[in-house]
C-alpha positions as CSV (number, residue, x, y, z in Angstrom):
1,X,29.2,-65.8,-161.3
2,X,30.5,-68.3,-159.3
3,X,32.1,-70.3,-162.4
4,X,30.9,-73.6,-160.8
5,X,28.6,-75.3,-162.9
6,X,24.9,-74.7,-163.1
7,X,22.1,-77.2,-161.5
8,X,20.7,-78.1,-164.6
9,X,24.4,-79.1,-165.8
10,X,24.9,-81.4,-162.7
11,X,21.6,-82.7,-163.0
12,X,23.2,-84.1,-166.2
13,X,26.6,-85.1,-164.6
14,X,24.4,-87.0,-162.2
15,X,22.5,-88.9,-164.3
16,X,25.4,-89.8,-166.3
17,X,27.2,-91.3,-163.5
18,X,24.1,-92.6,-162.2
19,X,23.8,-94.8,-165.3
20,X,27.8,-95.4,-165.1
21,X,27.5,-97.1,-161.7
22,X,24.5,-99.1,-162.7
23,X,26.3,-100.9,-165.5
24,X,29.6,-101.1,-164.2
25,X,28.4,-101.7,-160.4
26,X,30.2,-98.1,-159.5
27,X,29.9,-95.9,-156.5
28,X,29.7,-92.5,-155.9
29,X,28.2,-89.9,-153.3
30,X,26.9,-86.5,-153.1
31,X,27.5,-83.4,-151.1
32,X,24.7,-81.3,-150.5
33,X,25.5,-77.6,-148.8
34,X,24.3,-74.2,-147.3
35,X,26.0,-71.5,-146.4
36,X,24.2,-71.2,-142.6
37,X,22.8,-67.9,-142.2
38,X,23.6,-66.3,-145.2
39,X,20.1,-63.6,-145.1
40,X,22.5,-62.5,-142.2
41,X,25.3,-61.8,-144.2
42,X,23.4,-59.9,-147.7
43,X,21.5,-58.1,-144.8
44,X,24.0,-56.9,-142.9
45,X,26.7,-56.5,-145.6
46,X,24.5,-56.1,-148.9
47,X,23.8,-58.2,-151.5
48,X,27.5,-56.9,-153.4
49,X,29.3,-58.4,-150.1
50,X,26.7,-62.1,-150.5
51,X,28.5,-62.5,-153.8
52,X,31.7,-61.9,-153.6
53,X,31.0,-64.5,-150.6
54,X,29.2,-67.0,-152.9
55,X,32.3,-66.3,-155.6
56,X,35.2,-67.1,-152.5
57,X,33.2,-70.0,-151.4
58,X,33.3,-71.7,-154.7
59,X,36.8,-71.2,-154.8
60,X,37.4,-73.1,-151.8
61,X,35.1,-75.9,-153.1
62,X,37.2,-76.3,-156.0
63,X,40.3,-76.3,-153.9
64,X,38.9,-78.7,-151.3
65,X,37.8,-81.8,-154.1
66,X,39.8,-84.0,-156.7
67,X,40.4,-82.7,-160.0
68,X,37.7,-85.6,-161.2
69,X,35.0,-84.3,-159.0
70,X,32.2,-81.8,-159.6
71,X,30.8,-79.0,-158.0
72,X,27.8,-76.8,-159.0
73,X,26.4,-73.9,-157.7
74,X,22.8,-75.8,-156.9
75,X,20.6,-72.4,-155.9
76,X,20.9,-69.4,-154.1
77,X,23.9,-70.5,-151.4
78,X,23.3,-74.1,-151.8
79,X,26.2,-76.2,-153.1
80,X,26.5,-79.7,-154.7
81,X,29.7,-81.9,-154.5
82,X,29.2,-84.7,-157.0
83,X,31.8,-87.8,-155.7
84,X,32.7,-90.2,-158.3
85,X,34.1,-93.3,-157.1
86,X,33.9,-92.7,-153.6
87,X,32.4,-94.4,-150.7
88,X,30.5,-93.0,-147.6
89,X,33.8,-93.1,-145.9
90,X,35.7,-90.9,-148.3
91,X,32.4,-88.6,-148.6
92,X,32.2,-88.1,-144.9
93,X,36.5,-87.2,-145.4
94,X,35.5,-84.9,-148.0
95,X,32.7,-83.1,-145.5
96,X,35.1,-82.9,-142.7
97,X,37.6,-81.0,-145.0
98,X,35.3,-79.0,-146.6
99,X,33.7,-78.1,-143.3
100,X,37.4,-77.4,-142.0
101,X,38.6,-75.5,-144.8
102,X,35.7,-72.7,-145.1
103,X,35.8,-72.3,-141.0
104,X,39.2,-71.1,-141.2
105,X,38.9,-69.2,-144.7
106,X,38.1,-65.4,-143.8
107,X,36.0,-64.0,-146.4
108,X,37.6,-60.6,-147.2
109,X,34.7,-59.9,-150.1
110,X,35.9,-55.9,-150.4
111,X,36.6,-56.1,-146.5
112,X,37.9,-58.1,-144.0
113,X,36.2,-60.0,-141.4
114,X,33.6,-61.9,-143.0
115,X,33.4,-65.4,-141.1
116,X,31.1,-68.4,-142.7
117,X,30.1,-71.9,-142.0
118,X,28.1,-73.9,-143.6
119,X,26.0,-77.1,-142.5
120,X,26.8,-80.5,-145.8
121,X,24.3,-83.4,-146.0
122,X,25.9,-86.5,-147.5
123,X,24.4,-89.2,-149.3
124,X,25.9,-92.2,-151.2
125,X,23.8,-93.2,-154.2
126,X,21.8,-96.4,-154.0
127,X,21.2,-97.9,-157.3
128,X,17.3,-99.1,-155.6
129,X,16.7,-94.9,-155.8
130,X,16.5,-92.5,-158.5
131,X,19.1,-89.4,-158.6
132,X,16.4,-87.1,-157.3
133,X,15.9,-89.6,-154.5
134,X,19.4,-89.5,-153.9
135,X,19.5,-85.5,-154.0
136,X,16.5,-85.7,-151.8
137,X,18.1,-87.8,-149.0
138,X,21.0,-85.1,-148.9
139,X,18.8,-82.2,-148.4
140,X,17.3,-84.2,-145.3
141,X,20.5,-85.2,-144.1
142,X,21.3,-80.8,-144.6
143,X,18.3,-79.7,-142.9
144,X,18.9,-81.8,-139.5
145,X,22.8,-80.7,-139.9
146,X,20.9,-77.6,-139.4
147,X,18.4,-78.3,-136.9
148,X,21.6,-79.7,-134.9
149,X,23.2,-76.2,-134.4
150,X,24.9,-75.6,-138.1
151,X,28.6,-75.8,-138.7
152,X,28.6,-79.6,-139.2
153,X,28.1,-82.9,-141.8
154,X,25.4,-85.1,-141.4
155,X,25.3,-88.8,-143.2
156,X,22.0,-89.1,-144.7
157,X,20.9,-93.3,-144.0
């Protein structure tokens, strides 16, 4: 729907360039992202109006990353940003854009009006944890972006 790749196709992309920066002693990071208060949204608009959302939101993922990196619808209106090459510092750049860009993007999904944020862990891989770890770590660093008042990045440690 989205035409983002599926989780069990990242999954893949991750463990591929999980075993790329192992042997080459590479880098890369991971965005992890919800759409914050999205049950809002299908209930007050319908579940039509959610995707159309979901399908506008991936579009401004793709326009908001490199040509080289990935993004994948991860589950209901979680996102993953997969980061090759790219340290903490360029991940938290990437967040702040990201974060920036869907603020001001007014979801007209069949009519106009529709305003979302969305709360991004990030997590840079450490080759001492597993990709699932890694994935883990985001979804921590998501759920206290949350539990700080949504609309924001937080950097997982």
């Amino acid at each position: 729907m989205t035409g983002l790749v599926n989780r069990r196709d990242m999954m893949e992309r991750i463990e591929r360039e999980a075993s790329r920066a192992n042997r080459h002693q590479r880098i890369f990071c991971a965005l992890l992202l919800n759409i914050d208060n999205f049950r809002h949204i299908n209930d007050v608009h319908g579940y039509n109006i959610g995707d159309d959302v979901l399908v506008e939101l991936a579009r401004v993922l793709r326009g908001g990353v490199r040509s080289e990196d990935v993004c994948a619808r991860w589950g209901g209106d979680e996102f993953l940003i997969l980061l090759p090459e790219t340290r903490r510092e360029g991940a938290e750049a990437v967040a702040r854009k990201v974060l920036e860009s869907i603020t001001m993007t007014e979801f007209k999904a069949q009519k106009p009006g529709i305003w979302v944020t969305v709360s991004i862990g990030v997590r840079g891989y450490d080759p001492s944890q597993n990709i699932h770890e890694c994935v883990f770590s985001a979804d921590k660093a998501l759920q206290q972006a949350k539990r700080d008042g949504k609309n924001r990045y937080v950097i997982a440690e």
